[in-house]
LUMLOMI-258355 format. One record per atom (N, C-alpha, C): residue in one letter; x, y, z. Coordinates in pm, whole numbers, plus 50000, padded with zeros to 5 digits. Layout:
BEGIN
aXYZ;...
***
This chain:
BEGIN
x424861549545667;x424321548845534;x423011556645522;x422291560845617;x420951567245625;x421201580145659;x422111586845656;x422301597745677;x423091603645554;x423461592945459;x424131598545326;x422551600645232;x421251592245230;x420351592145168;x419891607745162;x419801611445310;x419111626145275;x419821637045214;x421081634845238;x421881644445200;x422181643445065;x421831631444998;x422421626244826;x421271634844744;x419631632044847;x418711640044805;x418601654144781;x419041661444888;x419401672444871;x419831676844779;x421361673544776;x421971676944620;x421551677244486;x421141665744477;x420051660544343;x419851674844369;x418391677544454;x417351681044449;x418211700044399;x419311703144471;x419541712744445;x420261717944271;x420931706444262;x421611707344096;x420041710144021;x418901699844042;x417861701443923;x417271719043963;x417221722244044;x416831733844024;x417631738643994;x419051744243988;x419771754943959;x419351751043803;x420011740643742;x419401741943577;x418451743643526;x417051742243628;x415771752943599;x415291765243542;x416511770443656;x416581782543640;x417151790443533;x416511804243481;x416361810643375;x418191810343326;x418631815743203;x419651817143210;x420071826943238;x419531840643222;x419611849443247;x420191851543376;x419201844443494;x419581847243610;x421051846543637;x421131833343579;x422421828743634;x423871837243604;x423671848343446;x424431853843430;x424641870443520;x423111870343538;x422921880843663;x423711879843721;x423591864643830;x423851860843957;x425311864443943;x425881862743868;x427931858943814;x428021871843838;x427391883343745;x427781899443772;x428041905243898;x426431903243955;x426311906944132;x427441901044214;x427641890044194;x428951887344280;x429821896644279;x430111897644150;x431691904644135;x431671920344195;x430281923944217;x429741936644296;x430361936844424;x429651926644448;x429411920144572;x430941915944639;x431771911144578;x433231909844639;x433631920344652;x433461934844578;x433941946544578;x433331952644703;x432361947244731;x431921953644840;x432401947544977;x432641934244946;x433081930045087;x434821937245103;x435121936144996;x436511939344965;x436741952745058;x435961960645020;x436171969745061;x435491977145193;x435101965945269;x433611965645410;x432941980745381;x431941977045274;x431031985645277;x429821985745380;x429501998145385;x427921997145511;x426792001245449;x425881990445464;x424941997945387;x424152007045461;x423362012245398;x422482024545458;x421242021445417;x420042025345468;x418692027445451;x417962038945405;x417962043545258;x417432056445270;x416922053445107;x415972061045085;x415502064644960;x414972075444960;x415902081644817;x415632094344814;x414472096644683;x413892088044617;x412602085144532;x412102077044586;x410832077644624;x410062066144657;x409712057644545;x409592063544404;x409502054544309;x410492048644247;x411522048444270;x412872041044265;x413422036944429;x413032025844493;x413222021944594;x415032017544578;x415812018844665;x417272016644668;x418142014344789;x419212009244737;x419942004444898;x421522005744834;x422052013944964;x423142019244927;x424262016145029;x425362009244966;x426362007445051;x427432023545043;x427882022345180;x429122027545164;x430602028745202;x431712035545139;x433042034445168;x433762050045232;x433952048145312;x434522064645353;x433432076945339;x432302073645382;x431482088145350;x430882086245192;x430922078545117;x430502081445003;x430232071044901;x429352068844861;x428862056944794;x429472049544707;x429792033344753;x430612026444618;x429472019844576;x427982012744599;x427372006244498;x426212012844526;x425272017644410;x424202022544430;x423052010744311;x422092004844453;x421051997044366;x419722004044353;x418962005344251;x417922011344203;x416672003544170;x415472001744202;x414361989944132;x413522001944082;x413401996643972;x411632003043924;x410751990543894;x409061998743895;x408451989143864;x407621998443781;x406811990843690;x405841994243576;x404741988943581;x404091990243459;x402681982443482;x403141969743379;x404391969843286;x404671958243228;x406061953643194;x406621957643299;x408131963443316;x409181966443490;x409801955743542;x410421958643642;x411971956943563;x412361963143698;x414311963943641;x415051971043769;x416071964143786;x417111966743910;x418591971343797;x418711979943868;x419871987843793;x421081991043945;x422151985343884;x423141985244011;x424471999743922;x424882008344032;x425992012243974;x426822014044084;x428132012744027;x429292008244140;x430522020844086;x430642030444167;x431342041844195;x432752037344223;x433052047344144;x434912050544223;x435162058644304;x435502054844440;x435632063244529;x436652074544504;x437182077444414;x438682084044384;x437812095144317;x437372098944207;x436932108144128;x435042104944122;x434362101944169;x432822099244181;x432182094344063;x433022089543972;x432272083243825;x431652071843836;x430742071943760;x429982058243761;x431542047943669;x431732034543748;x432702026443664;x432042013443613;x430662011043652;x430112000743591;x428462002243666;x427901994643559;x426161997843563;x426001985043498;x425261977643603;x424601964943506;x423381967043527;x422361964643445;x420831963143427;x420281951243418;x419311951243488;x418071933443412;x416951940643445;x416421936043280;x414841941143280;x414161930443241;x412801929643312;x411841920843279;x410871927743252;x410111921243146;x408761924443055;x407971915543035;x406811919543036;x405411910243043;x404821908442931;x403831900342883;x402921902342763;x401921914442815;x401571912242960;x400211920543014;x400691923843156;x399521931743209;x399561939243319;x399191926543443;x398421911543400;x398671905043453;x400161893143526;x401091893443428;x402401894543434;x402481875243461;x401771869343368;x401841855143372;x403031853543261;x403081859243138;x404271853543056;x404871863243062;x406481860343058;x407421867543063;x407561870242902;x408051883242878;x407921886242750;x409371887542653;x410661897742793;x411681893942777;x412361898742885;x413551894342919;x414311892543024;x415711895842952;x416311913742985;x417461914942933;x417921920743006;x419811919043038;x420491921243085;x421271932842999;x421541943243065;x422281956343037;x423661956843080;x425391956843080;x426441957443123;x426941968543064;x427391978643139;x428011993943074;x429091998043206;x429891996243056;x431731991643141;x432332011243084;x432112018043188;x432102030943179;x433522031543194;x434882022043235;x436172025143211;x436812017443081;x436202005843002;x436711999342897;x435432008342763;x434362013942802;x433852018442741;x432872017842644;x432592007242695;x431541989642623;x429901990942675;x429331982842617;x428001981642688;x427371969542604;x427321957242703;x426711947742594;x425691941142677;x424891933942593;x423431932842586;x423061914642595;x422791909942735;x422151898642723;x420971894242719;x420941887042622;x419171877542607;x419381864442648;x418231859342737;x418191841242740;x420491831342811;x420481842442868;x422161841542859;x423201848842817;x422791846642709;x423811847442564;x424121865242529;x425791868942480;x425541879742443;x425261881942356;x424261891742333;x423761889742210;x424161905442137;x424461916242232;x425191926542164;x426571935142235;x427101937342171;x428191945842202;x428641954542163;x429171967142182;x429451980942140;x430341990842186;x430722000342136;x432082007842221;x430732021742240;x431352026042357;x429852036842393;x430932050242404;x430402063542429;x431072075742465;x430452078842607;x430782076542689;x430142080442836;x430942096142828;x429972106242924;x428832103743047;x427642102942881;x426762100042946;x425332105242886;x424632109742975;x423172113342918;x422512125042994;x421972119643080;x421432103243116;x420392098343165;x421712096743317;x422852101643345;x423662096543468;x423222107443559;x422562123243486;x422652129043576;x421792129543695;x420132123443644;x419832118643760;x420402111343893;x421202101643829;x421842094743928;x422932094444008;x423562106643931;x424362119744020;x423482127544130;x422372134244146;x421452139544167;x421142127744304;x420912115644289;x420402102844397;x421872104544443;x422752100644442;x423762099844519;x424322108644582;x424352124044526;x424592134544602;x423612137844752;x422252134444699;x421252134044765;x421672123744916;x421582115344852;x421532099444937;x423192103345067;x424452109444994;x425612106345037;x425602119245160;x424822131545112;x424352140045223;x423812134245319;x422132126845310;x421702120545444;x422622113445504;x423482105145440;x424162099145540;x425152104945578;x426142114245569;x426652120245672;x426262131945741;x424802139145728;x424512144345848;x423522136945933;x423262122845951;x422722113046050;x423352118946191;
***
């Protein structure tokens, strides 16, 4: 019976925090998985390299060539991790999720807003979470101009790693 006490605690203790937590995160957290199975799915390796130092990143890969590419920036009132997950078949970006956080100030005590970005580059969508909730949705025309940088990082990035 004294060995169910700590463990009953635990639980408690773990349910009240998960509902703590932002909602946002949690819809984060749901996306990254589904990354994240794709990657186990497919035993990706990650690699160590950044090819911007001001976009720090970590890159798995599949056969020579990148299936998820993660990106962070930071600002003076503004961070954001931007994930994009490649098709190994033709090199297109097939999905890009975003979360950005914003401050009132450069001290970064109140959060100002916390939004989630989803851009479904094969259904052709891109919708927009606040606080959870979707709060927008849209049919988009991909490529746009802002991928070619990130053509540019991966060409970059998929060279270092195969002449290691």
């Amino acid at each position: 019976m004294t060995i169910l006490k700590p463990i009953f605690v635990i639980i408690i203790l773990a349910f009240t925090l998960q509902s703590c937590s932002n909602p946002n995160d949690r819809v984060y957290k749901n996306l990254i998985n589904r990354i994240n199975d794709s990657i186990e799915k497919n035993n990706a390796e990650e690699f160590n390299y950044t090819y911007d130092i001001l976009l720090p990143q970590k890159s798995f890969f599949v056969i020579s060539k990148i299936k998820l590419l993660t990106l962070r920036a930071s600002g003076e009132f503004c961070d954001s991790e931007t994930n994009y997950l490649f098709d190994l078949k033709n090199d297109s970006i097939i999905l890009e999720i975003r979360k950005q956080e914003c401050y009132e100030d450069h001290n970064r005590w109140t959060k100002k807003s916390d939004t989630i970005y989803v851009i479904d580059y094969m259904k052709k969508t891109e919708e927009k979470y606040f606080d959870g909730i979707l709060t927008k949705s849209k049919k988009i025309n991909p490529p746009n101009q802002r991928n070619e940088y990130i053509y540019e990082i991966k060409l970059k990035t998929e060279n270092k790693y195969n002449n290691r």
